[in-house]
One Martini backbone bead per residue (centre of mass of N, CA, C, O) as a GRO file, in nm:
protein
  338
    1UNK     BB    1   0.062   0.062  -0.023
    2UNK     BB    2   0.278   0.249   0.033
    3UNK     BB    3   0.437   0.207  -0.261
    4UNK     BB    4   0.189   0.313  -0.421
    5UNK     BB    5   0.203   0.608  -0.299
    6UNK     BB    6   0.481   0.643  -0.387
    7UNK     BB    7   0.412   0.644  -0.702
    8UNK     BB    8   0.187   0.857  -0.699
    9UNK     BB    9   0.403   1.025  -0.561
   10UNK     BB   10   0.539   1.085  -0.851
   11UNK     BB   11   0.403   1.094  -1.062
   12UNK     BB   12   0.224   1.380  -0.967
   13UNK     BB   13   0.538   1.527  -0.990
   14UNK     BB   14   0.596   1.498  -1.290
   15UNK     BB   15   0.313   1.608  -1.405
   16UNK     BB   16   0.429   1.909  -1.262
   17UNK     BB   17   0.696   1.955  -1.429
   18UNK     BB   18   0.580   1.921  -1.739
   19UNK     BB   19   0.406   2.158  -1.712
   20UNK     BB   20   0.589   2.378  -1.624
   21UNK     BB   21   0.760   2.300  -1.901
   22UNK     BB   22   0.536   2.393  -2.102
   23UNK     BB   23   0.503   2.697  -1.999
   24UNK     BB   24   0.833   2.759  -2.058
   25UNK     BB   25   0.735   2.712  -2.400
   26UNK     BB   26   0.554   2.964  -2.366
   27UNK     BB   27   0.560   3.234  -2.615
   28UNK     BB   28   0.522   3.555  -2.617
   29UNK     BB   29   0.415   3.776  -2.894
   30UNK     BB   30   0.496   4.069  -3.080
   31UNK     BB   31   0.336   4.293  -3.321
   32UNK     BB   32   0.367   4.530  -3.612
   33UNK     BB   33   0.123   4.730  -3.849
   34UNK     BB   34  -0.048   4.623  -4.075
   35UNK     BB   35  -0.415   4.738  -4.119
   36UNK     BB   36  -0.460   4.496  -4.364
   37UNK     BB   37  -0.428   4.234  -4.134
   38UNK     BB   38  -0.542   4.269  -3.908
   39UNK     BB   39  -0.796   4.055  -3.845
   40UNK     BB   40  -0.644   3.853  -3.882
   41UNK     BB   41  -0.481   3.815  -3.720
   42UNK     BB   42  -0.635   3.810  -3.456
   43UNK     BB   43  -0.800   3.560  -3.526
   44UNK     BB   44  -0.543   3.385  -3.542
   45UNK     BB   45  -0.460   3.497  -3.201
   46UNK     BB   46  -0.735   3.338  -3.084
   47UNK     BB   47  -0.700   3.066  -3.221
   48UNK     BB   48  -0.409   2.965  -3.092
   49UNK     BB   49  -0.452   3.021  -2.814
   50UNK     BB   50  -0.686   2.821  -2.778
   51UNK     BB   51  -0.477   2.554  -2.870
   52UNK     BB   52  -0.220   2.652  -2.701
   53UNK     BB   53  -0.185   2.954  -2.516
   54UNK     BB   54  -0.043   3.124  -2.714
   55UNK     BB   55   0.085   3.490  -2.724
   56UNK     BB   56  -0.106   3.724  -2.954
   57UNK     BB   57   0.012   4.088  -3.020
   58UNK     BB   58  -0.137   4.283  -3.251
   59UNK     BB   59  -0.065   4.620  -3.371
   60UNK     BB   60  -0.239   4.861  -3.612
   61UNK     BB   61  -0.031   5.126  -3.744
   62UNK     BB   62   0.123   5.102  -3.991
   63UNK     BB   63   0.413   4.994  -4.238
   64UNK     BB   64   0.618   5.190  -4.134
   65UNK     BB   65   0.564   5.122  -3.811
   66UNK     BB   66   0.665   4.836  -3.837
   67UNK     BB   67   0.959   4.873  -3.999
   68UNK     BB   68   1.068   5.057  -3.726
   69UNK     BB   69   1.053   4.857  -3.522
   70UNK     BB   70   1.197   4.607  -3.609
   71UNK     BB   71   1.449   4.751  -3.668
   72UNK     BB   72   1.459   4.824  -3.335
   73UNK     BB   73   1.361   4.565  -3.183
   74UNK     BB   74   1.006   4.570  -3.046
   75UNK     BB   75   0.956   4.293  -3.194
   76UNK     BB   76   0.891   3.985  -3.348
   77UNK     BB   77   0.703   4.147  -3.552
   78UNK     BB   78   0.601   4.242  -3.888
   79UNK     BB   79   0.359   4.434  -4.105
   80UNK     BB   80   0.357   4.463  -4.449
   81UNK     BB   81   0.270   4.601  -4.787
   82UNK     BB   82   0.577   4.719  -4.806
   83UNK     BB   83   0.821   4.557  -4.929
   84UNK     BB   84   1.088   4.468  -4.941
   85UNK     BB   85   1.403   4.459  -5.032
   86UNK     BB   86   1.691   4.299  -5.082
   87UNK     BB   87   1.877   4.523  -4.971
   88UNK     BB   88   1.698   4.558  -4.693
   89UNK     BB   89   1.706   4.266  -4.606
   90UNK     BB   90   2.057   4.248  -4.602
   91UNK     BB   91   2.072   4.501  -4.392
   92UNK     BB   92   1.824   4.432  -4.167
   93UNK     BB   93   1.807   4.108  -4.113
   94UNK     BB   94   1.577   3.981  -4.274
   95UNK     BB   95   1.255   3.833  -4.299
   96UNK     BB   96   1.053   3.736  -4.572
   97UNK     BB   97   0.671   3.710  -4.600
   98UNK     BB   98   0.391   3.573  -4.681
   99UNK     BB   99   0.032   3.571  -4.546
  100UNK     BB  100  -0.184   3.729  -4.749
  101UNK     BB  101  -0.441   3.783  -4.989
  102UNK     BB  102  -0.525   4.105  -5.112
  103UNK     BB  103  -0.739   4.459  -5.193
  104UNK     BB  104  -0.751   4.772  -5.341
  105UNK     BB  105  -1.027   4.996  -5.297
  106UNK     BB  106  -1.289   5.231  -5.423
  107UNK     BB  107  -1.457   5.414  -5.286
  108UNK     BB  108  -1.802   5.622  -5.209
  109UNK     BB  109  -2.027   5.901  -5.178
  110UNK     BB  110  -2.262   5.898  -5.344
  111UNK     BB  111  -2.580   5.984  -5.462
  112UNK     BB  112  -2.765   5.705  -5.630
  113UNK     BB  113  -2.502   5.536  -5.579
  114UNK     BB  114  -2.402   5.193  -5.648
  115UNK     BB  115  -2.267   4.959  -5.651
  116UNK     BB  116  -2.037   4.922  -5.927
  117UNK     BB  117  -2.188   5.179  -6.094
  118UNK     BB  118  -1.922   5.258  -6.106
  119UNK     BB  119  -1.666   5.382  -6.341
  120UNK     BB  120  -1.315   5.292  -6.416
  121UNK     BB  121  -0.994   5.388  -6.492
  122UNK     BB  122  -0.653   5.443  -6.435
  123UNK     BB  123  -0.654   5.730  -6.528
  124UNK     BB  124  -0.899   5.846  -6.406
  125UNK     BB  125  -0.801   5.805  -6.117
  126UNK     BB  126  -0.531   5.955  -6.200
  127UNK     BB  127  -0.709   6.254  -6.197
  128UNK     BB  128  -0.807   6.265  -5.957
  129UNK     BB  129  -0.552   6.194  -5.727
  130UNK     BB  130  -0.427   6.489  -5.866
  131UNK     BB  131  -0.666   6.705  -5.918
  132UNK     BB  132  -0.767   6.735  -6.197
  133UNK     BB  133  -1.044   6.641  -6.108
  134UNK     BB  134  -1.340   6.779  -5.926
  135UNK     BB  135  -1.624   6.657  -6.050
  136UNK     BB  136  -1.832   6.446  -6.079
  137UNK     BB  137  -1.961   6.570  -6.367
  138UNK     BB  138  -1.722   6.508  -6.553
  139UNK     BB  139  -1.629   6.413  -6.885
  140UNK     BB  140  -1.448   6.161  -6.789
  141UNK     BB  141  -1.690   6.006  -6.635
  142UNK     BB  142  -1.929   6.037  -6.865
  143UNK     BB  143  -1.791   5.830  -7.068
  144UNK     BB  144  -1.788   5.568  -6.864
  145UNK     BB  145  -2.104   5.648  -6.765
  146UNK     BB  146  -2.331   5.604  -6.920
  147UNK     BB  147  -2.675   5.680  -6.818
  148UNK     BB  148  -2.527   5.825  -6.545
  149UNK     BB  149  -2.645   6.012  -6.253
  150UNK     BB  150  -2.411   6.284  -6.207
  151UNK     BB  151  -2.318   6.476  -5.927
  152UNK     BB  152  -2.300   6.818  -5.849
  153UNK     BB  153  -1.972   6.733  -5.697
  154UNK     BB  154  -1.724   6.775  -5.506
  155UNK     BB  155  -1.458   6.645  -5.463
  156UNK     BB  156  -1.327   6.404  -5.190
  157UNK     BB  157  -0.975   6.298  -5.101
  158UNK     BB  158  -0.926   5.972  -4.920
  159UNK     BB  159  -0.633   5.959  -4.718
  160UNK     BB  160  -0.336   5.841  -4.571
  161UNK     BB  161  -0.181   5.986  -4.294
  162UNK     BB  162   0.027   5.717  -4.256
  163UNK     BB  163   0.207   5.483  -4.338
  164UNK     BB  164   0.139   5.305  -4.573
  165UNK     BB  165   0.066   5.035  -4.794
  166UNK     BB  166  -0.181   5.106  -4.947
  167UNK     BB  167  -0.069   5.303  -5.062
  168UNK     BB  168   0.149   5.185  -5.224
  169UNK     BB  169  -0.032   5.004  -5.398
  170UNK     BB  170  -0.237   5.282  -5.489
  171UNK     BB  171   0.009   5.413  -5.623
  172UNK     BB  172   0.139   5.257  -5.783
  173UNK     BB  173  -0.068   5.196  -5.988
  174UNK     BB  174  -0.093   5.464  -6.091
  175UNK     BB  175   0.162   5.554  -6.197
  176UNK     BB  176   0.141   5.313  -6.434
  177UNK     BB  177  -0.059   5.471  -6.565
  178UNK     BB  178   0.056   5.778  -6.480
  179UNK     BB  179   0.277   6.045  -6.500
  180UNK     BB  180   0.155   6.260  -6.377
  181UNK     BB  181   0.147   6.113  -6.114
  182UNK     BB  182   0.428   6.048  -6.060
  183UNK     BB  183   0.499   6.320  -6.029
  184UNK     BB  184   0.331   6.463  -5.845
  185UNK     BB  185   0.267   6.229  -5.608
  186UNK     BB  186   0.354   5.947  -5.636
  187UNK     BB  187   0.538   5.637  -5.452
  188UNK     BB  188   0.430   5.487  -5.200
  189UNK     BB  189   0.374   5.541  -4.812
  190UNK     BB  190   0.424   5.842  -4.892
  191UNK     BB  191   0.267   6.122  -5.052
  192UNK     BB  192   0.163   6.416  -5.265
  193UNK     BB  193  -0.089   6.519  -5.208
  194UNK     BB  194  -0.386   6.700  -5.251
  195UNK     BB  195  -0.583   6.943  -5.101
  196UNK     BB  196  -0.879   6.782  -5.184
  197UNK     BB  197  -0.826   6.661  -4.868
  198UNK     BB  198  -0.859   6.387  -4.622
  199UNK     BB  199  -0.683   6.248  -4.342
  200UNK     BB  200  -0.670   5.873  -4.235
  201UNK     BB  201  -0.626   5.632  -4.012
  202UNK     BB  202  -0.596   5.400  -4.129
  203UNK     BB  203  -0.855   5.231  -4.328
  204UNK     BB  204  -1.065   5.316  -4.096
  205UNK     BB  205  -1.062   5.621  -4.150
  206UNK     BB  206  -1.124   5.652  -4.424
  207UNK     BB  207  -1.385   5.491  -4.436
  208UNK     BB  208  -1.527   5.716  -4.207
  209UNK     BB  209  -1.462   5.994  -4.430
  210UNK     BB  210  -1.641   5.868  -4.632
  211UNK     BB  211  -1.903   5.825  -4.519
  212UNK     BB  212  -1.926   6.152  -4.381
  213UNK     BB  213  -1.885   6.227  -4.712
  214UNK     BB  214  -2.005   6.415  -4.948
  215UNK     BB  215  -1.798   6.298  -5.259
  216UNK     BB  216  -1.613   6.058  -5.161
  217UNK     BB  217  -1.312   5.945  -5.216
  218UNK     BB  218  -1.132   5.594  -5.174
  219UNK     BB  219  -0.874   5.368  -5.024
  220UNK     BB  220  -0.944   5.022  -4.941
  221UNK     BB  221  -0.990   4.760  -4.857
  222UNK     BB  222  -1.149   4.513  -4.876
  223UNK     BB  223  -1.255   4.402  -4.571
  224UNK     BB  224  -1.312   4.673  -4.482
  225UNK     BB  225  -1.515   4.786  -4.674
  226UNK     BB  226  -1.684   4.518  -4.663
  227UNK     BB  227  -1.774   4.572  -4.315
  228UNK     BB  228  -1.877   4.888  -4.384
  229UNK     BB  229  -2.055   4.884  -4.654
  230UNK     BB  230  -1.903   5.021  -4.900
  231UNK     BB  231  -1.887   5.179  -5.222
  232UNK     BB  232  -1.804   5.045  -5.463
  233UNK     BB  233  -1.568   5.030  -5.792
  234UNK     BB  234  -1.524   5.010  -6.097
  235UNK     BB  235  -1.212   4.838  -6.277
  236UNK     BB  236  -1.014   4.840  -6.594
  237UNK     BB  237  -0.858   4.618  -6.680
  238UNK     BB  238  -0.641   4.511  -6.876
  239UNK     BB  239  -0.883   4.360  -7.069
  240UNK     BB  240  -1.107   4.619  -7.052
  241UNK     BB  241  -1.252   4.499  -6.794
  242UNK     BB  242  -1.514   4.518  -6.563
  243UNK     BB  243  -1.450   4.523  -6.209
  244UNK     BB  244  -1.542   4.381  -5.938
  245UNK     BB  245  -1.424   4.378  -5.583
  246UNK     BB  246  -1.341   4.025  -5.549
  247UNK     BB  247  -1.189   3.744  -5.443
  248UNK     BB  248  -1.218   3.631  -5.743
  249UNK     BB  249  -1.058   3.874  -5.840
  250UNK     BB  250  -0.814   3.850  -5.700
  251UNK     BB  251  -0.735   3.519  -5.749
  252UNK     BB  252  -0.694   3.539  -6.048
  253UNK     BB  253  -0.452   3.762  -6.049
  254UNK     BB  254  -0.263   3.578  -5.811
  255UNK     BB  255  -0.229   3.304  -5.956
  256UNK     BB  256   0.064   3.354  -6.130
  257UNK     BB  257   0.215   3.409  -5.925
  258UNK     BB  258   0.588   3.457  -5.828
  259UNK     BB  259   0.732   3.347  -5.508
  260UNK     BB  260   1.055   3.290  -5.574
  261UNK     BB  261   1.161   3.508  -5.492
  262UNK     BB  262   1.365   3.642  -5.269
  263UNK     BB  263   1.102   3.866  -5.165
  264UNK     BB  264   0.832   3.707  -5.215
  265UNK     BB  265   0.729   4.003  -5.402
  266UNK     BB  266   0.537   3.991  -5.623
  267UNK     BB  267   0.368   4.171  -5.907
  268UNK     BB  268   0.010   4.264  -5.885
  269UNK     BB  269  -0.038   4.422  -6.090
  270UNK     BB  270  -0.268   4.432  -6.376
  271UNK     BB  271  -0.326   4.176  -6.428
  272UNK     BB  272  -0.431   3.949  -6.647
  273UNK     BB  273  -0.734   3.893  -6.735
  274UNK     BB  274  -1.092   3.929  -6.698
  275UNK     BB  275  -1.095   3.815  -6.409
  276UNK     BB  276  -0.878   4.081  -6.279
  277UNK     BB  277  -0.814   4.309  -6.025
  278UNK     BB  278  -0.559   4.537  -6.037
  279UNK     BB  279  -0.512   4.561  -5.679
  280UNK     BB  280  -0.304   4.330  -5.607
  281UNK     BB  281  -0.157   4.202  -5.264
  282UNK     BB  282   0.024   4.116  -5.062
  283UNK     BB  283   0.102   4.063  -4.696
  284UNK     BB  284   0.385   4.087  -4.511
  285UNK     BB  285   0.656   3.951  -4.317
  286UNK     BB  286   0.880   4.033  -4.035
  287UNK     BB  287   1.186   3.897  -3.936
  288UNK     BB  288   1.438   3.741  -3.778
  289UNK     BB  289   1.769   3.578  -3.862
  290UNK     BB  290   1.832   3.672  -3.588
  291UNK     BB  291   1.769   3.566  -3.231
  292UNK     BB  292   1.553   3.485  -2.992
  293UNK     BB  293   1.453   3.138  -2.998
  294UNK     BB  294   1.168   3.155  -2.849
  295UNK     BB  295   1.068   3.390  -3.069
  296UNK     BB  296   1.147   3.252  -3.313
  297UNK     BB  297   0.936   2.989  -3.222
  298UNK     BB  298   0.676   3.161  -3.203
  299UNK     BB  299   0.658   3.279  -3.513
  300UNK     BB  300   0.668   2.997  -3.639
  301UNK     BB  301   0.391   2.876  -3.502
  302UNK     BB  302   0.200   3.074  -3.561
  303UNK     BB  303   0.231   3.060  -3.876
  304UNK     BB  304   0.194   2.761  -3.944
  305UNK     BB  305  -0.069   2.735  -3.812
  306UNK     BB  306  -0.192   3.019  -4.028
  307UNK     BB  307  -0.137   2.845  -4.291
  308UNK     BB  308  -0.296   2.587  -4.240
  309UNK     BB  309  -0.552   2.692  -4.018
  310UNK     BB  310  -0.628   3.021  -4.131
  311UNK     BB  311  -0.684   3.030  -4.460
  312UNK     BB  312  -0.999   3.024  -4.395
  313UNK     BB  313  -1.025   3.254  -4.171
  314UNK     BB  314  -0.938   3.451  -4.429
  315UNK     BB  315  -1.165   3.407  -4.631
  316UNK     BB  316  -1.393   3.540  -4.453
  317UNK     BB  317  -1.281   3.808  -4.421
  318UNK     BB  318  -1.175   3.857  -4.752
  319UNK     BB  319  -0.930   3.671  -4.835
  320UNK     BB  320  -0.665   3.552  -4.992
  321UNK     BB  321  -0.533   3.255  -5.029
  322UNK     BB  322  -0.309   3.065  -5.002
  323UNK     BB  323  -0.158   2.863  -5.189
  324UNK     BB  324  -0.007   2.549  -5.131
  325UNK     BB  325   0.283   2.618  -5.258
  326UNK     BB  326   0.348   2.905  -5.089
  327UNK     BB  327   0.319   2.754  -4.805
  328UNK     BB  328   0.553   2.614  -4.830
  329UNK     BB  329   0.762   2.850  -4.910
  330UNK     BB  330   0.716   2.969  -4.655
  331UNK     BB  331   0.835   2.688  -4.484
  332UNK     BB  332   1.070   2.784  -4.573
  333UNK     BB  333   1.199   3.042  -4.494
  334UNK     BB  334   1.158   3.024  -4.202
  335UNK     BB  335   1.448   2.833  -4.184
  336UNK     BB  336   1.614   3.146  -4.175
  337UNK     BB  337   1.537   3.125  -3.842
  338UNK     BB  338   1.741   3.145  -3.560
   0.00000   0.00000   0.00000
């Protein structure tokens, strides 16, 4: 009797010193950056912590302040729409990869027009966004819209105010559409807006200032878009055609994109194709190439889950997951983080 009794206190010794240790190998990690896969990132790092026990905590600051943050080595990931060169990751020790993929789109606020009613094509938009065209009702506005009739109201700019990825991916687009606006406004993660416009803090302001403003025209992801209830606009594809900005128009776009290149970040503008719509990018991961072993097994753990059980909880939310080929090549890159 006696034997067995001390057989039992050895087990749930043992039991209690498992559990200790099983504790001490769970490491809470710290991400800030792009505002554009905000939602998906909190809902995967609530889905982890309940699978896991482990804490991800993300914060949605804007693809700048992501960048300046784990440059600074005060996260220990950071999320940007707006990916690093190869020689930017090579001079900051960092490695990238996508987490998942997603679409620029355009809303308006404008009385009587209806989702997708209102048509543009990529001159026009960015005669729009470099202030050329000033009223909703100008002839090159209503040469795309036979029909449709356009309200006589001044057109009102929103656009982010905070060093954006979204900014970059569609002044990108614009840029490539037309030289006035590559002069005048650029490209990048903050350009030099015209005056006739109002900026807010990452997606979630944009989205705010076109609801509250009437005749405003902005940027903003679909997912935000989406979940906002806003007035998309449809627009001119490569192949002539126009398109409503859907997920299926998003994969479509995304569908030959080349991942195999050493910044993971292959360029998906405007990409060929009858229904693929012209904004698409992925939105990327920052880590370190060598760090704290624990933190870099956290960031890892996190990422591996998220590809493999996150990306139907990504299509729910408004995004295009990964195809299964890329989700194997970010687990391979992975690999480069000691």
């Amino acid at each position: 009797m006696f034997a067995s009794k001390r057989v039992l206190f050895k087990l749930v010794g043992i039991a209690a010193a498992l559990a200790v240790s099983g504790a001490a190998f769970a490491t809470d990690i710290t991400g800030a950056g792009a505002t554009f896969p905000y939602a998906v990132y909190t809902k995967w790092a609530a889905a982890y912590q309940a699978a896991t026990g482990n804490k991800v905590n993300y914060q949605g600051i804007g693809s700048g302040g992501g960048i300046k943050q784990i440059k600074a080595k005060t996260v220990d990931f950071a999320g940007t729409d707006a990916p690093l060169t190869e020689q930017e990751l090579v001079g900051a020790h960092l490695v990238q990869f996508p987490g998942v993929i997603g679409g620029a789109t355009m809303v308006v606020n404008l009385p009587g027009i209806k989702a997708n009613q209102l048509k543009l094509d990529g001159v026009t938009t960015a005669d729009i966004f470099r202030g050329a065209i000033a009223k909703w009702n100008d002839a090159r506005i209503a040469k795309l819209n036979p029909g449709v009739k356009l309200p006589d109201l001044d057109i009102t700019l929103c656009y982010r105010s905070d060093g954006s990825g979204t900014t970059y991916v569609f002044s990108d687009y614009l840029a490539k559409q037309s030289a006035a606006f590559k002069k005048e406004v650029g490209a990048g993660k903050v350009v030099n807006w015209p005056a006739n416009g109002v900026g807010g803090k990452g997606n979630p302001g944009v989205a705010a200032n076109v609801q509250k403003i009437a005749g405003a025209i902005g940027y903003v992801d679909y997912a935000d878009a989406q979940a906002n209830r806003l007035i998309f606009v449809a627009l001119k594809n490569k192949n002539g055609k126009f398109v409503a900005p859907t997920q299926a128009a998003m994969a479509a776009a995304a569908a030959n994109a080349d991942f195999k290149i050493k910044t993971m970040a292959p360029d998906m503008l405007d990409m060929p194709g009858k229904a693929s719509w012209p904004i698409v990018s992925a939105t990327y991961v920052l880590t370190y190439e060598r760090g704290n072993a624990a933190k870099q097994q956290g960031v890892k753990g996190f990422y591996t889950w998220s590809l493999n059980k996150g990306q139907k909880m990504a299509d729910g939310l408004g995004f295009v997951a990964l195809p299964p080929s890329v989700v194997k090549l970010v687990e391979a890159r992975m690999k480069e983080m000691k």
